[in-house]
N, C-alpha and C positions, 0 to 999 in steps of 0.2 A: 429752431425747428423742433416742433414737439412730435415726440413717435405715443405711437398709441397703445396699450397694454392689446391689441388683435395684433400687431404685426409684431411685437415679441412671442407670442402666441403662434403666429403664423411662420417665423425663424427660428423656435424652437421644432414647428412640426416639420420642417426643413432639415433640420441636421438630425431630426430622431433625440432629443434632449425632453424627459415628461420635466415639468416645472411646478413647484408649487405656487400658491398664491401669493406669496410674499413674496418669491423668487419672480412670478411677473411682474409684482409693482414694482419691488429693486432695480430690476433690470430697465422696467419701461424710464423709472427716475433716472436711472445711469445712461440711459442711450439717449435721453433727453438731453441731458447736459454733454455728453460729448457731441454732439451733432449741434448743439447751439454754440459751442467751442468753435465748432469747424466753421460756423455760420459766419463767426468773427473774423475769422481769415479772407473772407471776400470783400472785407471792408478794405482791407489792404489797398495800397497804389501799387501797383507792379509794371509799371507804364517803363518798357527800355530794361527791364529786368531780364534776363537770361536765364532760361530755364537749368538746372543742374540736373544730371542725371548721375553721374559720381563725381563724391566729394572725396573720397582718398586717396586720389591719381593712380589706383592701380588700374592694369589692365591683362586683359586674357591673356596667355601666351600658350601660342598653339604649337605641336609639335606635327612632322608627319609618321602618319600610322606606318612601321614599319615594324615587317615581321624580323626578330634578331633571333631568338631561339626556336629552330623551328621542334629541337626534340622535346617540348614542353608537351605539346600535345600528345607524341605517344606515352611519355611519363602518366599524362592523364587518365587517357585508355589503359591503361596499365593496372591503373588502381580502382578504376573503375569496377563500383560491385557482378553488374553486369553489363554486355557490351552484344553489342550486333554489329557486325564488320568494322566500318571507323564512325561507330554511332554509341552513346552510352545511352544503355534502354534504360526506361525510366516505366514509372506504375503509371495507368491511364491517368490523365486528369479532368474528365469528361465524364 
C-alpha cells in the first residue's frame, strides 16, 4: 500500500509538525514500505489461531482502596502554603 506525499502532509498538519521537502518524500518513502510490510501480514493463514493479548503471563493485581493513615491529610493542610478550612487554595486556573 502506497501512502501519498498529501497524507504525510495532511499527518503532519495533524499533529502541528512543519516538514521540509525531503522530510515529505522520506517520510512518504518510509510509510510506504512500513505499510506494504503490514500488507504482508495479511497474506498469513491464521485459520484456528488464538488471538494473544498478553504474552508474559502477568497480570493486574488489584488491592482495596483503604484509608490506613488518616493524619496524612492534616500533615498536608499543615504545610499547605495557604489553606481555606480543610481546602488548600490554590491561584485561579481560569
Amino acid at each position: 500500500m502506497a501512502i501519498s506525499r498529501d497524507d504525510v502532509k495532511y499527518c503532519a498538519k495533524l499533529i502541528r509538525v512543519e516538514l521540509t521537502d525531503e522530510e515529505e518524500k522520506k517520510f512518504t518513502e518510509q510509510l510506504s514500505s512500513i505499510l506494504g510490510y503490514c500488507k504482508k501480514l495479511d497474506e498469513l493463514d491464521l485459520e484456528g489461531v488464538e488471538p494473544i493479548y498478553q504474552v508474559t503471563g502477568q497480570e493486574n493485581i488489584f488491592r482495596e482502596d483503604e484509608i490506613t493513615n488518616t493524619s496524612r491529610a492534616s500533615d498536608m493542610l499543615r504545610n499547605a502554603p495557604e489553606r481555606e478550612g480543610d481546602f488548600i487554595k490554590i491561584k485561579n486556573v481560569f
